[in-house]
MARLUM-222365 format. One record per residue (C-alpha): residue number from 1; x, y, z. Coordinates in nm, 3 decimals. Layout:
+-----+---------+---------+---------+
!   k !      px !      py !      pz !
+-----+---------+---------+---------+
! NUM !       X !       Y !       Z !
...
+-----+---------+---------+---------+
This chain:
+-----+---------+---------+---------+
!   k !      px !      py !      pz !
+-----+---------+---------+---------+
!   1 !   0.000 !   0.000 !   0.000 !
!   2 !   0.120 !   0.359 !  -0.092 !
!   3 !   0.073 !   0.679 !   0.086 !
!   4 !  -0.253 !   0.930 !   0.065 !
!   5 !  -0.216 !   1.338 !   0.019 !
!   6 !  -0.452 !   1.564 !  -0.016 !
!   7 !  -0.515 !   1.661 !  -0.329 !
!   8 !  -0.399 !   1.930 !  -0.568 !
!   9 !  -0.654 !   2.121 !  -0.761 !
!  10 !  -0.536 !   2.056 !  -1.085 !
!  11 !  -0.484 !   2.331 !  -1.363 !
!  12 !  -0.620 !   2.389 !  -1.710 !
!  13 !  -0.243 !   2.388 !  -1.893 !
!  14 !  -0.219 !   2.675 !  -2.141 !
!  15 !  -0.065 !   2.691 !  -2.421 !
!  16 !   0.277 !   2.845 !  -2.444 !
!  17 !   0.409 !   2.996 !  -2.752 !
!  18 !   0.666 !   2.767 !  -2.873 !
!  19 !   0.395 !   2.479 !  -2.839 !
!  20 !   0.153 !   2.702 !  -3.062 !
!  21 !   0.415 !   2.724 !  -3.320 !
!  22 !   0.504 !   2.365 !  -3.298 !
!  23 !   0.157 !   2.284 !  -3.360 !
!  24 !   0.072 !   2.524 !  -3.685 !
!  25 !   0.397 !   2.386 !  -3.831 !
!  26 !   0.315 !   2.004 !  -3.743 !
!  27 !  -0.048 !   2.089 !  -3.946 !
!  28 !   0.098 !   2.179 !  -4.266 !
!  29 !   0.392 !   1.923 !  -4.246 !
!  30 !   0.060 !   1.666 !  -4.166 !
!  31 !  -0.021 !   1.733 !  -4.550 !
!  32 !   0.303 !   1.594 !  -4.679 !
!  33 !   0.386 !   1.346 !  -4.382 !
!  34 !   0.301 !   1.163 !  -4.038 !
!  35 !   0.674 !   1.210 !  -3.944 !
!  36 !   0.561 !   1.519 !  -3.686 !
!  37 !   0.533 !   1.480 !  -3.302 !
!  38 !   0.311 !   1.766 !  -3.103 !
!  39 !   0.458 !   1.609 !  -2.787 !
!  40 !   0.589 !   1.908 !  -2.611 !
!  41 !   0.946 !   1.947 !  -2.470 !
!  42 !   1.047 !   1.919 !  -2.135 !
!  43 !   1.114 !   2.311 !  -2.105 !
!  44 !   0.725 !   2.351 !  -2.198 !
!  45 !   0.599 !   2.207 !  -1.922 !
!  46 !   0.486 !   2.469 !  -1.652 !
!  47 !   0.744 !   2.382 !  -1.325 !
!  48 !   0.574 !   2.198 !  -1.075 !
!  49 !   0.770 !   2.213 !  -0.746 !
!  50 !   0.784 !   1.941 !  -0.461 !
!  51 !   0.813 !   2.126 !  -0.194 !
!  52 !   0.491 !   2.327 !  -0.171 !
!  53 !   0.464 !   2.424 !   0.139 !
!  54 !   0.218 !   2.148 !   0.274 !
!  55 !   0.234 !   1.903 !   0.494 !
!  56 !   0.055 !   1.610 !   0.283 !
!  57 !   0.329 !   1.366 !   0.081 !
!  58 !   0.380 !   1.513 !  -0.283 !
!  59 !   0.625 !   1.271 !  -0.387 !
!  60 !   0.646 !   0.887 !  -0.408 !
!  61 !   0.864 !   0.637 !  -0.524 !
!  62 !   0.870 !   0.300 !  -0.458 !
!  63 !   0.930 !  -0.050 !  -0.588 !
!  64 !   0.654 !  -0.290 !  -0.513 !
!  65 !   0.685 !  -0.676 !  -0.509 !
!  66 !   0.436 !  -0.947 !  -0.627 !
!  67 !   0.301 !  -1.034 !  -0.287 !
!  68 !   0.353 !  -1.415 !  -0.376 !
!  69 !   0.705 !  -1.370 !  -0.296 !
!  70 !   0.646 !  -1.286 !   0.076 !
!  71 !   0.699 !  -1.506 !   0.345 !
!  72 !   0.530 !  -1.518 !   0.737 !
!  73 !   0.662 !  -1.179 !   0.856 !
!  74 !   0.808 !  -1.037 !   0.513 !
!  75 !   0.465 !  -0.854 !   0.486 !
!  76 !   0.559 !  -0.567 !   0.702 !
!  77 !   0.875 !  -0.488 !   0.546 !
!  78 !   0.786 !  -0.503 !   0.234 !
!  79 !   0.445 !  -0.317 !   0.269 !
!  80 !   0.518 !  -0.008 !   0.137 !
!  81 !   0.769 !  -0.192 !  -0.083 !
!  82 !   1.149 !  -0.120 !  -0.172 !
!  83 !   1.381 !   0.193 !  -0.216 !
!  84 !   1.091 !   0.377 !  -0.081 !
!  85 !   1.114 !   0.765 !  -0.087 !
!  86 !   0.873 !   0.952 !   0.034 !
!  87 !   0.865 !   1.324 !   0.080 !
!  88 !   0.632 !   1.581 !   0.173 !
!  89 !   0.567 !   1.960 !   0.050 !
!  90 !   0.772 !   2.086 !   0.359 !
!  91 !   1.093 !   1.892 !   0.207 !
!  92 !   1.083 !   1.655 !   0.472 !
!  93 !   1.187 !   1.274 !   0.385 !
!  94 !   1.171 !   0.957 !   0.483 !
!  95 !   1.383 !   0.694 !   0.264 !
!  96 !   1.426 !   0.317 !   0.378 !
!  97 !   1.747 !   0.179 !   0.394 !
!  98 !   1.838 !  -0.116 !   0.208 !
!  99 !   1.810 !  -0.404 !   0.473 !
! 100 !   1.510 !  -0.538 !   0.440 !
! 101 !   1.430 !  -0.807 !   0.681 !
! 102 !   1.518 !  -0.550 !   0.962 !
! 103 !   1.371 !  -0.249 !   0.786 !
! 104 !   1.479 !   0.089 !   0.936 !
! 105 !   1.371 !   0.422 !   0.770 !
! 106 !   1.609 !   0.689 !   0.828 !
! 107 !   1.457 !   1.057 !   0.793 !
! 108 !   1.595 !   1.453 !   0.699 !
! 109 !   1.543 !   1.754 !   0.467 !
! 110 !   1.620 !   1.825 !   0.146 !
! 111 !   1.784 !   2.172 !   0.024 !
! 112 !   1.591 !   2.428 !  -0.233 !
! 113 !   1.875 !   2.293 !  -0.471 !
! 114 !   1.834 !   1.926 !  -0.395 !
! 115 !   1.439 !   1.942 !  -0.437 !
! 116 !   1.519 !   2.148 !  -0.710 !
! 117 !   1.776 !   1.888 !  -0.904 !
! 118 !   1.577 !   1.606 !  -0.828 !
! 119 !   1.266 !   1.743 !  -0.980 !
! 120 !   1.468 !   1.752 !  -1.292 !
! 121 !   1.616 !   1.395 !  -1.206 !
! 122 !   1.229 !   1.211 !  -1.209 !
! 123 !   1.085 !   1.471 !  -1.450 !
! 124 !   0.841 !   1.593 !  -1.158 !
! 125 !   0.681 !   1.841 !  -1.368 !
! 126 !   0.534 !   1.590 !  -1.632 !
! 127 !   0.377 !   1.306 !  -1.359 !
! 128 !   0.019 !   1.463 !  -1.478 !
! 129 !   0.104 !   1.379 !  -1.831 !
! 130 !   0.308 !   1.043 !  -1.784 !
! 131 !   0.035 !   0.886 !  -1.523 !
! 132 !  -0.100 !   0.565 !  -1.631 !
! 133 !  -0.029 !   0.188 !  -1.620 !
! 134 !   0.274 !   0.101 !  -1.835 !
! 135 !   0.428 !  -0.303 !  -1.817 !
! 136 !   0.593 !  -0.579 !  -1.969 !
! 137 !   0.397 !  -0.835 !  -2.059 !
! 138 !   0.672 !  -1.101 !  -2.139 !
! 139 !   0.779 !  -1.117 !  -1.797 !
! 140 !   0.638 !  -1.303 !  -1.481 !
! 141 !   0.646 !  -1.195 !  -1.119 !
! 142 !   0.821 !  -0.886 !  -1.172 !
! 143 !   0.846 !  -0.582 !  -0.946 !
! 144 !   0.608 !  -0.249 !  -0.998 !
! 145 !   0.723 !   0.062 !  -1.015 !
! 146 !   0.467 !   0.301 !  -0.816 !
! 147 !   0.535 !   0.699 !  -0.856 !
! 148 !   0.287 !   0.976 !  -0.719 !
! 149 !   0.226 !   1.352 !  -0.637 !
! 150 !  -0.051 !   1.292 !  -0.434 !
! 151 !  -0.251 !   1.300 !  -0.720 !
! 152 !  -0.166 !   1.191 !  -1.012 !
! 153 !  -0.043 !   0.782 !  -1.032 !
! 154 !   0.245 !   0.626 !  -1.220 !
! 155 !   0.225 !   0.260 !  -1.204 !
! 156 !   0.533 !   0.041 !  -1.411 !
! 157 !   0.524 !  -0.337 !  -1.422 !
! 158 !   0.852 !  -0.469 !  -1.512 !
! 159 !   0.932 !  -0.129 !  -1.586 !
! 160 !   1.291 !  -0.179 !  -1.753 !
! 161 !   1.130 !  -0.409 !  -2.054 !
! 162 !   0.756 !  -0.229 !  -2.062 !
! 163 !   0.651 !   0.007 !  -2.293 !
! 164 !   0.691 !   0.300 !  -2.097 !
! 165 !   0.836 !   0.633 !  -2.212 !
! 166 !   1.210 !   0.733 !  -2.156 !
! 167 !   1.064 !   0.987 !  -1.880 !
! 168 !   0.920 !   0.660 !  -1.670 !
! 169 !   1.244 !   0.486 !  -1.729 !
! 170 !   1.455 !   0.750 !  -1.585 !
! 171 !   1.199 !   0.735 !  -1.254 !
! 172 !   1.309 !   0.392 !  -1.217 !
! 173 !   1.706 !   0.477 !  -1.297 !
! 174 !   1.714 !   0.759 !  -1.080 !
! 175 !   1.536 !   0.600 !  -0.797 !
! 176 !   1.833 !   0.402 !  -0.669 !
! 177 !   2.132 !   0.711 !  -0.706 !
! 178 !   1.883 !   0.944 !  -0.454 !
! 179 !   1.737 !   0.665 !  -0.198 !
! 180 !   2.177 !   0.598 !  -0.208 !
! 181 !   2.189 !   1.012 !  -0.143 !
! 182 !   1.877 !   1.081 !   0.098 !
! 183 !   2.042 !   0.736 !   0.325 !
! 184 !   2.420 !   0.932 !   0.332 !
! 185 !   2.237 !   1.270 !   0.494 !
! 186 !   1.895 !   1.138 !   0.708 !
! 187 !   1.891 !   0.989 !   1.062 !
! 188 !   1.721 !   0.711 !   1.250 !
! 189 !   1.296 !   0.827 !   1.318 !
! 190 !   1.223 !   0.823 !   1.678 !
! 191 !   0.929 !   0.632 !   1.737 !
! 192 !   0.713 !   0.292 !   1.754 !
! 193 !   0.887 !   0.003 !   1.546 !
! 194 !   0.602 !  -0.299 !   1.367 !
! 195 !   0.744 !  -0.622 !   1.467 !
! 196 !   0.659 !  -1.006 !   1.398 !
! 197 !   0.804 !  -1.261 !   1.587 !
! 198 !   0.813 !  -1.626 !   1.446 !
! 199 !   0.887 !  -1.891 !   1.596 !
! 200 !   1.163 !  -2.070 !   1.498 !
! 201 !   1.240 !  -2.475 !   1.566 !
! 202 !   1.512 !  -2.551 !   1.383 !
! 203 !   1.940 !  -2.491 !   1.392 !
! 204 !   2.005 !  -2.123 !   1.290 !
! 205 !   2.366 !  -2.220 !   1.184 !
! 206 !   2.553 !  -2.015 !   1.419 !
! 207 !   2.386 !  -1.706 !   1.343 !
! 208 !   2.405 !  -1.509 !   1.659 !
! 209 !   2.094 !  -1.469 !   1.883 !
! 210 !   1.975 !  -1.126 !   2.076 !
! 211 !   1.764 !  -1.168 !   2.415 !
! 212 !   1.452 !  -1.098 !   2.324 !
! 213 !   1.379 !  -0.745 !   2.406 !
! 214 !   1.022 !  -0.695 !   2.513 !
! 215 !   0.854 !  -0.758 !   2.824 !
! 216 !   0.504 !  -0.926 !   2.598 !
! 217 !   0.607 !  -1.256 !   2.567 !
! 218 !   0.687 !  -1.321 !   2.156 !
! 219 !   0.493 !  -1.636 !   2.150 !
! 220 !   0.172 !  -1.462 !   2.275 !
! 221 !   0.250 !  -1.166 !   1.974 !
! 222 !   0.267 !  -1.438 !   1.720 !
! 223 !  -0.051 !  -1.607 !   1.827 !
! 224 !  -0.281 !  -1.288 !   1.832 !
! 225 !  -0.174 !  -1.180 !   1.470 !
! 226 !  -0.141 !  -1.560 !   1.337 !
! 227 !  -0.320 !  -1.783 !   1.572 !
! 228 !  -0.056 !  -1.970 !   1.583 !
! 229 !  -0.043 !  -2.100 !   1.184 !
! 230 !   0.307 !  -2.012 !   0.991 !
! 231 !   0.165 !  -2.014 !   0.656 !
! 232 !   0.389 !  -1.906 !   0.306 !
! 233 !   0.258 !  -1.578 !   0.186 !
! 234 !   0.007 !  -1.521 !   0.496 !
! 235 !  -0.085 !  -1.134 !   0.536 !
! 236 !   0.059 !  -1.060 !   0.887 !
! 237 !   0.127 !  -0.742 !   0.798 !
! 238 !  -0.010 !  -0.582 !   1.052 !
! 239 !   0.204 !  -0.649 !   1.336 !
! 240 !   0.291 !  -0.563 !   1.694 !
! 241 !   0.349 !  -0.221 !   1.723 !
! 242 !   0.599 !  -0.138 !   2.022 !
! 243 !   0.591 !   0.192 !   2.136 !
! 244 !   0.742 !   0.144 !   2.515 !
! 245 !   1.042 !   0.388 !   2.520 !
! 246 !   1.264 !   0.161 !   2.698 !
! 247 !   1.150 !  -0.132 !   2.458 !
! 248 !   1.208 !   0.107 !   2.139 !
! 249 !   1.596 !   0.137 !   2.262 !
! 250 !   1.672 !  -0.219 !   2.335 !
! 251 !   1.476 !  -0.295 !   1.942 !
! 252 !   1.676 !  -0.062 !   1.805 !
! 253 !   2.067 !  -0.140 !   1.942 !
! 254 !   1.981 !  -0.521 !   1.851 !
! 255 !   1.876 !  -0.398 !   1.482 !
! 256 !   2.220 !  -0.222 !   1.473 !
! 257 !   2.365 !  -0.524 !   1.583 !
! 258 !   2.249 !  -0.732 !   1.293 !
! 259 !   2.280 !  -0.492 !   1.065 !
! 260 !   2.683 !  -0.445 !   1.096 !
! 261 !   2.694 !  -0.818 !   1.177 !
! 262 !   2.479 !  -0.893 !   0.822 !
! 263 !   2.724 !  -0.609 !   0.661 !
! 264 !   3.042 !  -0.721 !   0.790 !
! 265 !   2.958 !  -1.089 !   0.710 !
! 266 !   2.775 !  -1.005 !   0.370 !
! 267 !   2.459 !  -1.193 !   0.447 !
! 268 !   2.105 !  -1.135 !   0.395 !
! 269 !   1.899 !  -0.961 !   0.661 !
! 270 !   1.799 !  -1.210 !   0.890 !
! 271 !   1.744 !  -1.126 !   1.285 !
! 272 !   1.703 !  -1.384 !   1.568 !
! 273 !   1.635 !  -1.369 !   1.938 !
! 274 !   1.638 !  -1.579 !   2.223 !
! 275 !   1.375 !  -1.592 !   2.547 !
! 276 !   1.547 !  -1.704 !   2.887 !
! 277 !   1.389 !  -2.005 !   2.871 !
! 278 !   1.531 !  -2.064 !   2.485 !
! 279 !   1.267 !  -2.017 !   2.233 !
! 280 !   1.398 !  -1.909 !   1.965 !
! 281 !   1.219 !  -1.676 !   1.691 !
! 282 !   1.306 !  -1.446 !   1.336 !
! 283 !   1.180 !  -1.112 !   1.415 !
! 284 !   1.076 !  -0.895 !   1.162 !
! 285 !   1.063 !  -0.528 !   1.190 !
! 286 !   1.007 !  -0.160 !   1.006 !
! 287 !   0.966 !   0.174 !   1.177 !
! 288 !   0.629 !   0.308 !   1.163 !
! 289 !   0.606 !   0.594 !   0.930 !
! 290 !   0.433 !   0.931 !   1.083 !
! 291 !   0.192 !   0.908 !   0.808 !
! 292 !   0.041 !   0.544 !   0.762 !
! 293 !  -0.253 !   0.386 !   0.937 !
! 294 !  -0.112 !   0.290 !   1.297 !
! 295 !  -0.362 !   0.015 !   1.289 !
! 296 !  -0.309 !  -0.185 !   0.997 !
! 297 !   0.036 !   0.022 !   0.818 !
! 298 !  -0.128 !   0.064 !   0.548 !
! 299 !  -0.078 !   0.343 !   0.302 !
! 300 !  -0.334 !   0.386 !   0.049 !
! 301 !  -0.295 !   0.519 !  -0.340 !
! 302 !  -0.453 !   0.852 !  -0.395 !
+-----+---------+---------+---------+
């Protein structure tokens, strides 16, 4: 699910000069030839800045992944899918660092200039005229691309074979070079981390174990959101939501832990803890963003 603004009132474009010439001289080339494109140029589309001053989200990017590819507790770190940037009219931004199974979502501001270059970067100014549905239909199981101003929806189905314009394809090149930026500048969110706990029966291989930080018992967690079933591609993605300030600190220095132990050992992101009576379980995790559902996480389209 992707975040909700409020939406723009959207205005009647006018045209400028240089597209009213372009158009007389594509008429009378028309009579001789089908050769002529009235597609304007980038410069002829009226600037459309990010940062407008509100407080709703006014741009999107994210990368979204067939659902039949999650396993029991992926769900809530791949919810609002990956590379995520989201920023709102203020410049404020939240952009999710690249390990997933231990999602954290680091948060800053941009500049003028860097709002400024990467409107130019993702074409900002055209996402009016470029939204639509655009995919490859040769491919299986691919990843979505999912741009938005709040209004306006940009929606690319194994975007780097699909029939989408050069514009969309430079979304989906660009997306990785500024979440790679936005990660070098923002800082850890304070605030309530979604968590699954499941439980886990077999060797982990040596991986090392954290005490399991919470005073709720992880066994009762997993039953109230599962009821006690570990099923492939079940929608857990709710989670428990931990919000205890205390809790919140002991989360988060275990999630650095893994995180420089899965760097320095170049692993995937995989997190396990340990009760005092040893039950083990794979936590899954993602900060809670300050503008989904607290309830269910979700984020809907506009």
């Amino acid at each position: 699910m992707i975040p909700v603004a409020t939406k723009r009132k959207k205005k009647i474009a006018v045209p400028t000069k240089a597209q009213t010439v372009r158009f007389s001289l594509c008429l009378c080339l028309a009579i001789s030839t089908t050769a002529c494109s009235t597609t304007p140029a980038e410069t002829d589309y009226p600037e459309v800045p990010i940062c407008d001053g509100s407080s709703e989200l006014r741009f999107v990017i994210t990368t979204m992944s067939s659902s039949d590819r999650f396993g029991t507790g992926n769900t809530i770190t791949a919810e609002l899918g990956g590379g995520a940037i989201f920023i709102d009219g203020e410049c404020n931004f939240w952009v999710q660092s690249e390990n997933y199974g231990t999602t954290e979502y680091l948060h800053g501001s941009l500049t003028p200039e860097q709002a400024a270059e990467m409107g130019e970067d993702f074409h900002y100014s055209r996402w009016e005229h470029l939204a639509g549905q655009y995919f490859d239909d040769e491919v299986f199981d691919a990843g979505t691309l999912i741009a938005h101003n709040g209004v306006d929806v940009i929606s690319c189905y194994g975007c780097s074979g699909s029939n989408a314009p050069s514009q969309v394809l430079d979304i989906l090149s660009n997306q990785e070079k500024w979440r790679n930026k936005m990660t070098t500048q923002g800082l850890p969110i304070d605030g309530p981390i979604r968590i699954i706990p499941v439980p886990f029966f077999e060797d982990i291989g040596g991986l090392p174990e954290k005490s399991w930080p919470l005073v709720e018992d992880p066994d009762v967690i997993w039953e109230s959101l599962s009821g006690g079933e570990a099923v492939w591609n079940s929608d857990y993605g709710d989670g428990y939501v931990v919000e205890n300030a205390e809790e919140l600190k002991s989360l988060r220095e275990a999630r650095t832990f893994w995180i420089e132990y899965q760097d320095s050992m170049e692993i995937g992101s995989s997190a396990f803890t340990k009760t005092a009576d040893g039950r083990k379980h794979w936590i899954f995790m993602r900060d809670v963003l300050p503008f989904e559902n607290l309830g269910d996480g979700t984020l809907p389209l506009p």
